[in-house]
N, C-alpha and C positions, 0 to 999 in steps of 0.2 A: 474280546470274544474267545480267547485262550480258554475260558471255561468250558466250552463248548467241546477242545481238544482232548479230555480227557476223562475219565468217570471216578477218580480220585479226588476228591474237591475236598478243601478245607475248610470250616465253619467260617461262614460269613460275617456273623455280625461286627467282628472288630473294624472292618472295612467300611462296616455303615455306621456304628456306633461311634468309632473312634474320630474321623475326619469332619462329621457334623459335631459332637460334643467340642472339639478342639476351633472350629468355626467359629460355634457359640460363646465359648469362655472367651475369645477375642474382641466379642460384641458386647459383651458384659462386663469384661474390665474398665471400660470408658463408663460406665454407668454408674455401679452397685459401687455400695460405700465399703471399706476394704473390709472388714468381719465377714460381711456376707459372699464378699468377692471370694475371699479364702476358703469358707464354709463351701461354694460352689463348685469351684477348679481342686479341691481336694477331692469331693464327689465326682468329678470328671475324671481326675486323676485316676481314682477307684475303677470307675466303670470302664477306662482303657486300660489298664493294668488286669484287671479281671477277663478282658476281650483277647489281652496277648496272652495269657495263662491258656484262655482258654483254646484260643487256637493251635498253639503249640505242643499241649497238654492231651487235647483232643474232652475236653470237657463239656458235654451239652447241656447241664445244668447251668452251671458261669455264664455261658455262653450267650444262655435266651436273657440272662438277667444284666449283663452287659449292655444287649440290644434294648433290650425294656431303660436302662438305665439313661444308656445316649438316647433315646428316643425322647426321655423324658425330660430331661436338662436343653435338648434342641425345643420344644416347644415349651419353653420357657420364656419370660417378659423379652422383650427385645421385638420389637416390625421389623429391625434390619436382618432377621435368619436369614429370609425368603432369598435374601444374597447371596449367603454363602449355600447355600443346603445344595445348590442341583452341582457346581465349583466341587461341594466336600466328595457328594456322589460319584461324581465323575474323576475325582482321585483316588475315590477307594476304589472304583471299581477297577480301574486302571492299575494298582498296588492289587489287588487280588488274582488279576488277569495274566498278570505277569510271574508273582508267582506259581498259579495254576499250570502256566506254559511249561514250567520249570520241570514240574513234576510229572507232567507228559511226557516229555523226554523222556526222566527217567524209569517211568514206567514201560516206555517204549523201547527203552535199549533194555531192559531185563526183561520183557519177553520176548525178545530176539532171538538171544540168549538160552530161551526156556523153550524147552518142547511142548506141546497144546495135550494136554489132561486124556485122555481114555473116558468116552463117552459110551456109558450102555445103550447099545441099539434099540432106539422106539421109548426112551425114557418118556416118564410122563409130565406131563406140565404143571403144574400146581395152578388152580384159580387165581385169579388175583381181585377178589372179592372189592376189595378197598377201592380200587378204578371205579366200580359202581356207587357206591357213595361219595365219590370226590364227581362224576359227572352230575350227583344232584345239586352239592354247591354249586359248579359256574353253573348252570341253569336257572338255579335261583338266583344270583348276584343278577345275572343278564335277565332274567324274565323283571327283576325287581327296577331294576336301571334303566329298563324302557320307557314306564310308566310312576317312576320316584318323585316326578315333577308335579303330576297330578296330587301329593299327599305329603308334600313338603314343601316350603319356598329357606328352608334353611341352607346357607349357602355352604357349610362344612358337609350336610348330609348329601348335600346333592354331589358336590363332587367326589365326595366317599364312592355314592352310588354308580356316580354315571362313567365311570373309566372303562366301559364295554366294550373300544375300541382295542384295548388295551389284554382284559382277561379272553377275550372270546379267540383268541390267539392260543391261549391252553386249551380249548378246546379239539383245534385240529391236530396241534401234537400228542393229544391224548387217541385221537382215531388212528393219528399214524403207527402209535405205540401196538395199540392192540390188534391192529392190523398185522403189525410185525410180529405180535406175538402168536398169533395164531395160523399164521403160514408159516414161518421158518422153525428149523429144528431146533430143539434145546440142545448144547454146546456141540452143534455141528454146524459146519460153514456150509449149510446146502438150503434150498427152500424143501416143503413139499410138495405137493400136486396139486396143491389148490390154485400156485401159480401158473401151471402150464397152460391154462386158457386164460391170457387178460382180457380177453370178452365178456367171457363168462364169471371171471374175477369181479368186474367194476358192474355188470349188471343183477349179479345175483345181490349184492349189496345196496347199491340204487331201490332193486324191489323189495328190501326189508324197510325202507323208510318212504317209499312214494306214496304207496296204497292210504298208510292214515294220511299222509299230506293231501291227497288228492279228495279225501273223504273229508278231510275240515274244509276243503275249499268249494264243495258242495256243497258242505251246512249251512256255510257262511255266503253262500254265492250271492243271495239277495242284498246282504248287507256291502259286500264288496266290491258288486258291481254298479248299486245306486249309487252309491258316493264318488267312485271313481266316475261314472257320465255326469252325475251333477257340475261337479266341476271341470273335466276335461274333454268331457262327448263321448258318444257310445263306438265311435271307431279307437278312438286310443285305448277307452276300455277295452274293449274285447281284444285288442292287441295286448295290454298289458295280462289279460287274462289266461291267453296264448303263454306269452312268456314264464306266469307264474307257473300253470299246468305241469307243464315241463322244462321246470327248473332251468331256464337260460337267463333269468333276469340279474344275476352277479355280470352278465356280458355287460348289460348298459349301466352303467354309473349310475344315469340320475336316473334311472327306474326300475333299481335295484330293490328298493323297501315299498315295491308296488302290491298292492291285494293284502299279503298275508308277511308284511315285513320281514319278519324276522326268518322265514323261508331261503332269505338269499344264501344263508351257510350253506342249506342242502343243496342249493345250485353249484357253489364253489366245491364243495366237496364230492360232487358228482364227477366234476370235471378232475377233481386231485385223482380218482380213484383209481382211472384208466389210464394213468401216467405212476400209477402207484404201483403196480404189477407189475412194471418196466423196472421200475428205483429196486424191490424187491427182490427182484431175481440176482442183479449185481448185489448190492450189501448182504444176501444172504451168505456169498461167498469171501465176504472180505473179513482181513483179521482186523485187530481191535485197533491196531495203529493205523490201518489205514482207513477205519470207518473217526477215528477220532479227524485225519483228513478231512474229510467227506461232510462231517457235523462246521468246523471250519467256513469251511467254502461255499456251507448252505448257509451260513448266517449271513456274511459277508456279501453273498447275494441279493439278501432280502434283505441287509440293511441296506445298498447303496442307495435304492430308489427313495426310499425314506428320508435321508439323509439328503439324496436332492429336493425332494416337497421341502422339506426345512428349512434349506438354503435359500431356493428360487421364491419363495414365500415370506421368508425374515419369519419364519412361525417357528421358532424354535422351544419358545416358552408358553404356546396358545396352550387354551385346554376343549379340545374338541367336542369332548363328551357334554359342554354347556353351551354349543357353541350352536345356529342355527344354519340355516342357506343362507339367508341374510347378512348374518355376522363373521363369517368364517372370511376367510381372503379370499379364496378358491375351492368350491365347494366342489365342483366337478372334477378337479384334482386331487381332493380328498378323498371321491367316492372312488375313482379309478381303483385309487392305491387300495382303500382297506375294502373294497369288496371283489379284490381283484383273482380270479382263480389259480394264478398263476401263483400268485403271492401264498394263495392257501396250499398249494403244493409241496411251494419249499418248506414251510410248515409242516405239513403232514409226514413228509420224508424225514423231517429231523426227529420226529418223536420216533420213527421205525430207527434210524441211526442209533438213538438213543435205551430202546429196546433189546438191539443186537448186542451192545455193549454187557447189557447185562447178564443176557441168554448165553453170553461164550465165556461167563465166568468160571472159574475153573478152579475156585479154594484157595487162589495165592494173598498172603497179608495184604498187599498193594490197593486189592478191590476193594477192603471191609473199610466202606467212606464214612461213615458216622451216622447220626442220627440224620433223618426228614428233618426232625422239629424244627432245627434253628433255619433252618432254608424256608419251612413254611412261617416262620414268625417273620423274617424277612420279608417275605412275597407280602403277608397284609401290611409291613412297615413301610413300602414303597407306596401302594396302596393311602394308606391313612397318612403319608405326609407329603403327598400332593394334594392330598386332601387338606390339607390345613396349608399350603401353598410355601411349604419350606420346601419343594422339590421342585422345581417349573421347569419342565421339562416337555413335549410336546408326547400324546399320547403315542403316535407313530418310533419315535422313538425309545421309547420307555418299554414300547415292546419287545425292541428290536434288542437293544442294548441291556438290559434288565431281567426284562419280565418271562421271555421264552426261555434265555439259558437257564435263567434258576430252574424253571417248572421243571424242564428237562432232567435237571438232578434232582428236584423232587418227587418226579415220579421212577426215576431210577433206586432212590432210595428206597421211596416208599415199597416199592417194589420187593428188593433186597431185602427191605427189615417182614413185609408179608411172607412170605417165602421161608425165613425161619425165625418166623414167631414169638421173635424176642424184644419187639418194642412195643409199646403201647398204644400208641396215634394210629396204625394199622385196624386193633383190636379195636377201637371205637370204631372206626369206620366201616370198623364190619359188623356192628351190631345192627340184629333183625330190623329194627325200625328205618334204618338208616339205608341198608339194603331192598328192603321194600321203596321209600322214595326213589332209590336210584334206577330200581326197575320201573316207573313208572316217568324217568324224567324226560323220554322221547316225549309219550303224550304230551308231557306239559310245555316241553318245548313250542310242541306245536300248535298248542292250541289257547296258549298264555297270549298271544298277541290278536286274535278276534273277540276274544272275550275280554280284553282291556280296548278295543275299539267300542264294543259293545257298551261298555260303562262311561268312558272317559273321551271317547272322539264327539266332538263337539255336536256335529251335524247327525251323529249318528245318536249320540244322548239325549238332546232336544226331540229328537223322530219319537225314539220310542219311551224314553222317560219323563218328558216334559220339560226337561231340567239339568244344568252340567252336574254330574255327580263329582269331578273335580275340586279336592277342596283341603288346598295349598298350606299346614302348620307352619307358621315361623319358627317354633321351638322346639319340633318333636314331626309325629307321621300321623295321617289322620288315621282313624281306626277305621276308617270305611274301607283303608286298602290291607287288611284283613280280609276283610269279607272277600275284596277280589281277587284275595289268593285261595282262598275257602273255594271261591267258584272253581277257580283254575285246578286246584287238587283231585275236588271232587268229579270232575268233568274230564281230567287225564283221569284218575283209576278206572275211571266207565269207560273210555276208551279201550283203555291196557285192558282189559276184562271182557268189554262183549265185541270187541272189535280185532285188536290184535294179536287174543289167543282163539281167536275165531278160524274152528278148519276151513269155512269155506276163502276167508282172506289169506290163507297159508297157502290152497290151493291155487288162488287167482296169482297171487305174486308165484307161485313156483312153476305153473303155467306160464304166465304174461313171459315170465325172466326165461321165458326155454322158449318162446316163440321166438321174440327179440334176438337172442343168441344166436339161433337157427336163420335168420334174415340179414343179421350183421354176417356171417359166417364165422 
């Protein structure tokens, strides 16, 4: 978790390319007949030799082509990878974590050393455009991941898709990010006033996303409340209905993905919000070594509990995201953990740690970390090789250990390279199309999971279609789940449109949020 300690990081891929390529050639020399064995471990050879260049060269062309390279010789002939891949991961990450630490240090003793930069008073902030188009990917991964099953029975696509458990974790670091970014001063150690009320800090926010939540759960009320009394009686419903209303259903594990599923984020993140105000006022004041601290001890928190489900479960290698009520070990132990608010907290705090890091930059060589790219070609290589099951690792993990500290420097960088305009992955992500879905991808967050009930829930598809419109490819995705993204698109824009830019809905949350306030005190 060393990477965590520091915002200087070194190009990763040799640490993932290199330890799985060198696994593989081990598994293939007992095999391939020697020409081909040579023709192999020479190209191995290559792509770590290319990985060490590039990391110590700081090269991000070599770099992605290294990771492309190990990536590609690991899913190579051989069933026995699946052995070594999650052994290699867990030594590169270990070989890169330790490095990482290294250069904490020394970053940390030269600017001890160094006096803090002369900051113009009331500097402006520059947008960070790209943040809106990175929240319409996980949106889509996760609106897709919900409902993948319905329009695929391929078992590489489905575990591609279903690692939800996994990415919806960048999601909170991304709220703590901009969270942090838009209270605290740019390179000063103070907040501004927006924190002086955390009442009014967590409710005025809460009211920017309740009012459409509570209007899909209106639309949707006939559909959510039949189904829920068919099967469980009209007392649990309307209790679960209670719950959903107002966002306390992350409190209960198992009736947490009640009414409107995917709504439990905005429970947990409800509850992050008002404990968010508190984290903020301290990190706003802290220097860069001691928020590199702080990122630390927030990982190490939220990994222990994870790392005990693993233990107390022997689930070290499960794959949750495929995995049922029925089939899982402890299903009410897994809901705790990943729908837990507490857990989204620590989360959200580290993407605000990870923010201030880069808000107290100050022009010294030490910061300018390299490209996003190779960190984002990593993030889908962890992704895509659990997916093909050379990685077996338990989604809880994968979060905890992997998946959150990269994001963290990838949105650091990505940050870094937006800000002065010299990479490219920035510039796509900020073009108009891209920015248009991002602005719209609240709506579809929200309203992607009534309308994939609507087509795809069994009892609810028979009612009003006659018929499951589910309908499972072996080799591919059916086209019909087009069409229910087509729905979902076109039914967020009408949202974002006659609803959300609606004055009288601007009035009602800017009201409701200043009554609230005034009653809490």
């Amino acid at each position: 978790v060393a990477i965590l300690a520091q915002e200087r990081v070194p190009h990763l891929p040799l640490f993932f390319s290199g330890p799985l390529a060198m696994a593989a050639a081990q598994m293939e020399r007992a095999r391939e007949r020697p020409l081909k064995r040579g023709l192999r471990l020479a190209g191995l050879a290559a792509a770590a030799g290319a990985a060490c260049s590039a990391t110590w060269g700081r090269g991000t062309a070599s770099t992605a082509a290294a990771s492309a390279a190990g990536t590609a010789f690991v899913s190579g002939e051989g069933g026995a990878v699946s052995d070594y891949g999650t052994a290699a991961l867990a030594v590169g990450l270990s070989v890169f974590y330790a490095l990482s630490w290294q250069r904490s240090k020394a970053l940390g003793e030269t600017e001890a050393t160094t006096a803090e930069a002369a900051v113009t008073e009331g500097a402006k902030k520059p947008r960070i455009d790209s943040f809106d188009s990175l929240r319409f990917f996980l949106i889509f991964y996760i609106a897709s991941g919900h409902f993948i099953a319905t329009a695929t029975s391929n078992a590489v696509l489905l575990r591609a898709a279903s690692q939800i458990n996994v990415v919806v974790g960048a999601f909170f670091v991304l709220s703590g990010y901009v969270a942090a970014y838009t209270t605290t001063e740019l390179g000063q150690r103070m907040g501004s006033k927006r924190l002086d009320n955390s009442v009014e800090f967590a409710v005025t926010r809460i009211m920017g996303f309740w009012p459409l939540h509570l209007f899909v759960l209106v639309c949707f009320l006939p559909m959510f409340f039949w189904v829920d009394m068919s099967f469980n009686g009209a007392p649990v419903a309307l209790w679960n209905g209670f719950l959903s209303v107002f966002l306390l259903q992350s409190w209960f594990p198992l009736s947490a993905e009640v009414w409107n599923a995917p709504t439990w984020f905005l429970s947990a993140f409800a509850f992050a919000l008002f404990g968010l105000c508190y984290a903020l006022r301290v990190l706003a004041t802290l220097k860069k070594a001691e928020l590199r601290k702080a990122m630390v001890f927030l990982t190490l928190v939220a990994l222990v509990p994870r790392l005990s489900y693993s233990y107390d479960l022997k689930a070290w290698e499960i794959f949750e995201g495929t995995l049922s009520a029925r089939t899982h070990p402890n299903y009410a132990l897994f809901n705790a953990l990943r729908f837990s608010p507490f857990a989204a907290l620590l989360e959200v705090v580290m993407g605000a740690v990870a923010c201030r890091l880069v808000m107290l930059d100050s022009g010294k060589p030490g910061e300018n970390t390299g490209s996003s790219f190779p960190i984002l070609l990593t993030l889908l290589s962890i992704i895509g090789l659990r997916a093909m099951g050379i990685i077996e690792l338990n989604d809880m993990l994968v979060r905890s250990l992997a998946f959150i500290p990269l994001w963290c420097v990838f949105l650091m960088r990505i940050h870094r390279e937006t800000v002065a305009k010299s990479a490219m992955l920035p510039r796509l992500l900020c073009s108009p199309r891209l920015l248009y879905m991002g602005g719209i991808s609240f709506p579809i967050f929200i309203v992607h999971g009534p309308i994939g009930q609507l087509m795809y829930k069994k009892a609810v598809a028979m009612k009003v279609w006659g018929q499951v419109l589910a309908n499972p490819q072996p080799h591919g995705v059916d086209w019909f789940f087009g069409v229910y993204w087509l729905a979902v698109i076109l039914a967020a824009a009408c949202l974002d449109k006659f609803f959300l830019q609606s004055k009288q809905v601007k009035e009602f949350s800017k009201n409701t949020g200043t009554a609230i306030c005034k009653l809490i005190g």
